[in-house]
C-alpha positions in Angstrom: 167.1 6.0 41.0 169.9 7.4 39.3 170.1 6.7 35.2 173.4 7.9 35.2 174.8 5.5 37.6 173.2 2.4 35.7 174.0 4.0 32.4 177.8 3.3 33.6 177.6 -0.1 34.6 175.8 -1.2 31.4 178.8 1.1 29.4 181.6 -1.2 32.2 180.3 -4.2 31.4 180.5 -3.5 27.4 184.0 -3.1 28.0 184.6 -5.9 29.9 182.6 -8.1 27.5 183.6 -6.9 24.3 183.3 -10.4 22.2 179.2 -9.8 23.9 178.1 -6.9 21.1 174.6 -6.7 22.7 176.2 -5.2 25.8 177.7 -2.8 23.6 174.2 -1.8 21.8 172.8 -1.9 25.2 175.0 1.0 26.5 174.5 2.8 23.1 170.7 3.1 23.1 170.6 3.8 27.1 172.8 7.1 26.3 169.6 8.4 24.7 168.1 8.4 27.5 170.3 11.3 28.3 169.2 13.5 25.6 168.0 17.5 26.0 164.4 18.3 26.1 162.7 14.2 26.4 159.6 14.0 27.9 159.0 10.7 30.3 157.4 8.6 27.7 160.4 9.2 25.7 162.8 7.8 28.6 160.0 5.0 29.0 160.3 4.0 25.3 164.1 4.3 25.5 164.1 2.1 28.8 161.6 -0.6 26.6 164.2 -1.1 24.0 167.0 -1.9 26.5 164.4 -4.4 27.9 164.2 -5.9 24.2 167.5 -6.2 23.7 168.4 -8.2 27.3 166.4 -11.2 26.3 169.6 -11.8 24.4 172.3 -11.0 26.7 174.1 -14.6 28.5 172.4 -15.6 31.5 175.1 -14.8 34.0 175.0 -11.3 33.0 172.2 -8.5 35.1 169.4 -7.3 33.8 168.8 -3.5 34.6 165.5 -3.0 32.3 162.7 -3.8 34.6 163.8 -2.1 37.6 164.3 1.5 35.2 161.3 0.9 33.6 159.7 0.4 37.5 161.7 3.6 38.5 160.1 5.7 35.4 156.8 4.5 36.2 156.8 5.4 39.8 158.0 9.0 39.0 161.3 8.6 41.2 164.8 9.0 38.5 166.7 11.1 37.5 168.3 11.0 33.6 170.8 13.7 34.1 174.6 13.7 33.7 176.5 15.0 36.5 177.6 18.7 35.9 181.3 17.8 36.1 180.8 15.6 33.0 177.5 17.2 31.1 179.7 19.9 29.4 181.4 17.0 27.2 178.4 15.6 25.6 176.6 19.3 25.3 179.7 21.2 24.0 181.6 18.6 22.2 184.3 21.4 20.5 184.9 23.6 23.4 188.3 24.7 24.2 189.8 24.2 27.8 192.8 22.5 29.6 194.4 19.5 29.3 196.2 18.0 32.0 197.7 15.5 34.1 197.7 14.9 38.0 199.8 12.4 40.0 199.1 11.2 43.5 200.4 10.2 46.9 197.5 7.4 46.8 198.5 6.4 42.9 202.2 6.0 42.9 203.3 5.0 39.2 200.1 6.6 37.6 199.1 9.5 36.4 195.7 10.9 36.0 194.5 12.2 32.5 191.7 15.0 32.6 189.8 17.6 30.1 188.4 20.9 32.0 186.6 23.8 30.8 187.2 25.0 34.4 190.1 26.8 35.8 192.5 23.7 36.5 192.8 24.6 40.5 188.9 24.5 40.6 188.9 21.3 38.9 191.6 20.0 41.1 189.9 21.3 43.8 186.5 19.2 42.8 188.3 16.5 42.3 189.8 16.1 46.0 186.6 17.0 47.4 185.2 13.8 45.1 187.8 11.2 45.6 188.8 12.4 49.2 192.6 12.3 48.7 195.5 14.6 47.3 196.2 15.0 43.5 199.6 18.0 42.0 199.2 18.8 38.8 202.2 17.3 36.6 201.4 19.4 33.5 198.5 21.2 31.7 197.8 23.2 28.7 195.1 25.1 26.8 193.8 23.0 23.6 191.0 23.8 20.7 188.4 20.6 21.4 190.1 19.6 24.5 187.1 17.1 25.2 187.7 15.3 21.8 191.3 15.4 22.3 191.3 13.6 25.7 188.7 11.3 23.9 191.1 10.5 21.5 194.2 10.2 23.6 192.6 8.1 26.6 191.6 5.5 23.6 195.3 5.6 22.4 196.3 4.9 26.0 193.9 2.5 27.1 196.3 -0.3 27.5 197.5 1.3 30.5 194.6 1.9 32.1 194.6 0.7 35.8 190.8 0.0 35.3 190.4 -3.0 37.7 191.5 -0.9 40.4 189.3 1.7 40.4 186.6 1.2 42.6 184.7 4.3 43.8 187.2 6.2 42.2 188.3 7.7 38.6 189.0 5.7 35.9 191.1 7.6 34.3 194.5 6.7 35.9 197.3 5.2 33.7 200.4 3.5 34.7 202.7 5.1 32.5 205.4 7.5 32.2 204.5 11.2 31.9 206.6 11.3 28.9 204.8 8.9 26.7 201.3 10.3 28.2 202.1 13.5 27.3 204.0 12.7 23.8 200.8 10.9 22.6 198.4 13.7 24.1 200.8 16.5 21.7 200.6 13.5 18.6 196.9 13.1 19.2 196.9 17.3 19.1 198.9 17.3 16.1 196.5 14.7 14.0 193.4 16.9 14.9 195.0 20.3 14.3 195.4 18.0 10.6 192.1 17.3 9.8 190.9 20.8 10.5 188.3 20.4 13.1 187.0 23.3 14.3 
């Protein structure tokens, strides 16, 4: 079983209940489970408190506790991150590329994205992914570019065509390049503020 893919749905269905705050605590103590260096009883006791904290989730929403603590049991997870997202949570301050793609398949949208990658192997992953076509409206080299895009994407949430992402990135927004990109060089601005290096 994959932990990452689980991990997601309980961190989806925080956001789409956010008046249910144990769905939110849910999805916080499951990240843990993606932690360097835990042994298997650590994932197990990790797994446990998710299991606690369901007894108070509404009825009509799923459970995932027993069947991970089943899967850690039997030997057969995984608790890893996959490689084109592990970089974020392990290198929170690196500096990369900032950019945004359009598509054929998205008219209207535009994609925002954070690489440490050279932007036409990113690209390139990301068609291999997603299976269609994405050009690359505009990029540029940032200090912290994961907490930037971070910091932007939650500014621009209100555009974010999340219902209709199914199997695919959700990190499309219907707006126009120039407000993305205006708030991406504001968002910039009030980090290069602050000083963080």
């Amino acid at each position: 079983m994959d932990f990452y893919q689980k991990y997601k749905l309980m961190v989806q269905r925080g956001k789409r209940n956010p008046q249910c705050k144990v769905s939110e605590k849910i999805a916080a103590v499951a990240r843990g489970m993606f932690s360097a260096g835990l042994t298997r009883n650590d994932v197990l006791a990790t797994v446990m408190e998710i299991q606690s904290l369901e007894v108070f989730l509404p009825k009509n929403l799923k459970r995932y506790g027993k069947e991970l603590e089943v899967a850690v049991l039997s030997g057969r997870y995984t608790a890893k991150r996959p490689y084109q997202i592990r970089h974020k949570f392990e290198k929170q301050h690196l500096s990369g590329v900032i950019y945004l793609l359009s598509s054929p398949q998205r008219r209207g949208q535009l994609k925002l994205g954070a690489t440490t990658l050279q932007i036409e192997k990113r690209i390139a992953l990301f068609e291999s992914k997603y299976g269609y076509q994405v050009n690359l409206i505009a990029a540029k080299t940032v200090k912290n570019v994961f907490l930037l895009e971070d910091m932007a994407s939650k500014s621009l949430d209100v555009y974010r065509v999340s219902a209709r992402t199914l199997g695919d990135s959700n990190e499309w927004y219907a707006v126009s390049y120039a407000k993305m990109w205006n708030q991406i060089e504001a968002t910039e601005k009030k980090l290069m503020s602050v000083n963080i290096e």
